[in-house]
C-alpha positions in Angstrom: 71.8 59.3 123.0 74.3 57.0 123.4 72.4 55.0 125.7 69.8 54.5 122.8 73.0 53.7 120.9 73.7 50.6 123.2 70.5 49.1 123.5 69.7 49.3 119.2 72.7 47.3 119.1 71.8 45.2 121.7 68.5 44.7 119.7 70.3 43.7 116.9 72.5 41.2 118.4 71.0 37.8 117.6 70.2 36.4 121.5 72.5 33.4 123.1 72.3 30.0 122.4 69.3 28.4 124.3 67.6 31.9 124.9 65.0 31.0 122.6 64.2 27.8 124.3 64.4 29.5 128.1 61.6 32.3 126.0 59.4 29.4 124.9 59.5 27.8 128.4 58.8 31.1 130.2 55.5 31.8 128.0 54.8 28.2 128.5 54.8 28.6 132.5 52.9 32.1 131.7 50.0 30.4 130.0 49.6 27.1 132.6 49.8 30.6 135.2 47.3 32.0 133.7 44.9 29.3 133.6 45.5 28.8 137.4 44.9 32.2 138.4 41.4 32.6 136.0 40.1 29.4 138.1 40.9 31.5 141.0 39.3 34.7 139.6 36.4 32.9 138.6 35.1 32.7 142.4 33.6 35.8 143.4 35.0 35.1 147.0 37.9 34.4 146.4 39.7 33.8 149.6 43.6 33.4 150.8 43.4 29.3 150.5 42.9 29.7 146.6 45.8 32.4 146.3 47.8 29.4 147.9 46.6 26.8 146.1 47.7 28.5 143.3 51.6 29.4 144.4 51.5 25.8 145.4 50.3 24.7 141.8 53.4 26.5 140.5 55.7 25.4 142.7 54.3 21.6 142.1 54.3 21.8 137.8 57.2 23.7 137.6 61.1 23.4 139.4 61.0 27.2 140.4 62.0 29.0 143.5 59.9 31.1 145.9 61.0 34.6 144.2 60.7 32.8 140.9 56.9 31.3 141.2 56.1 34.9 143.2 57.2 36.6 139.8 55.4 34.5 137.8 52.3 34.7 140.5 52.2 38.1 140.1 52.7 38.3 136.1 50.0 35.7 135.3 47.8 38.1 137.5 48.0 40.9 135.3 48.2 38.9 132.3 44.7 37.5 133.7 43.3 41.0 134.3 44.3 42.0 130.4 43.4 38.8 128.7 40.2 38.9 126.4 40.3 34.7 125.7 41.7 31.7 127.1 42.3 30.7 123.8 45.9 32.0 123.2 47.0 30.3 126.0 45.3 26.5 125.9 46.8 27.2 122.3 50.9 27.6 123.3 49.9 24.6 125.7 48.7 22.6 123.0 51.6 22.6 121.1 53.6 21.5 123.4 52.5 19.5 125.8 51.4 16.1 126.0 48.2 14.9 127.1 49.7 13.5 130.8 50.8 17.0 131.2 47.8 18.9 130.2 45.7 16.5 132.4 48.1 17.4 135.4 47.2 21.4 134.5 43.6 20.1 134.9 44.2 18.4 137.9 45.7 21.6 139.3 42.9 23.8 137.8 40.9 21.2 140.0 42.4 22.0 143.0 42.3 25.5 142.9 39.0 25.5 142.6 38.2 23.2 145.5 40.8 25.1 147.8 38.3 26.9 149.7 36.1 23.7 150.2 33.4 24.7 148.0 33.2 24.8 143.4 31.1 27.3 142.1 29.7 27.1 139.1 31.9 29.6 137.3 34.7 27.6 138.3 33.4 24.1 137.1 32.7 26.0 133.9 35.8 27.4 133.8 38.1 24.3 134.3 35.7 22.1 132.1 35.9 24.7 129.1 39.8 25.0 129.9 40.0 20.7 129.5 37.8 20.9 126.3 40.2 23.8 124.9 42.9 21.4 125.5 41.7 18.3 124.2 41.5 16.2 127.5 38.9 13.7 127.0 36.3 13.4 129.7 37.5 10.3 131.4 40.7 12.0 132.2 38.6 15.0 133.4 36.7 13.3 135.4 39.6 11.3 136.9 41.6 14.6 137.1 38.6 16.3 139.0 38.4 12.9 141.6 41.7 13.5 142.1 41.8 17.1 143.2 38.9 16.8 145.0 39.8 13.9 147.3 43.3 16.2 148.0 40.9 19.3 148.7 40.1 19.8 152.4 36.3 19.4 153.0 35.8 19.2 149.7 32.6 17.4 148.7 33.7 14.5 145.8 30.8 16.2 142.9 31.3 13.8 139.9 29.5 16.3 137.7 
């Protein structure tokens, strides 16, 4: 009882300076997470080299340590498992970020999905749907998807 005591108070208590802005960069690195991991879920053989690609697409957008982007690894995994749309998540990115940094999300989309060498269709869907959703023009997609490509290993440079 007084446990219950402590945390409605607790509740209550309006949060510290700057914990709103540390909340609104955590879902922010949730929903770029997210969109990393469904790339990697898209490919029905899904291998090791994607699961890395995407640690190592954390570790590159954001400045987060090894038990940090392994939390936030595992979180955007069941987040993915749960999530009915993409939508709610392209959303929080589009309010905030600018288009450099949601073509760098796209680039890293790219990436993952030419870890394993090959892109299956359900990924090239996937990250082109992701790019629409946020506004990248197709330049910039293209450009992003050149990129990733070139930095893929044995990974065949498809302009489609």
């Amino acid at each position: 009882m007084l446990r219950s005591l402590f945390d409605l108070f607790d509740a209550l208590r309006p949060p510290p300076p700057g914990a709103a802005a540390a909340d609104a960069e955590h879902t922010l690195q949730l929903a770029a997470a997210v969109l990393l991991v469904e790339v990697r879920r898209a490919d029905p053989g899904c291998d090791a080299a994607e699961r890395r690609a995407v640690v190592a697409a954390l570790r590159d957008k954001f400045a987060l340590t090894d038990d940090e982007v392994a939390r936030l690894h595992e979180l955007a995994e069941q987040t993915a498992r749960a999530a009915s749309d993409l939508y709610r998540y392209t959303a929080r990115i589009n309010e905030t970020y600018d288009m450099p940094r949601k073509i760098r999300l796209v680039e890293l989309m790219w990436r993952v999905a030419y870890a394993d060498g090959e892109l299956s269709a359900h990924e090239r869907h996937l990250v082109w749907r992701v790019a629409d959703l946020l506004h990248v023009p197709q330049g910039a997609r293209v450009h992003a998807r050149l990129r990733a490509s070139g930095a893929a290993p044995d990974a065949a440079a498809d302009p489609a």
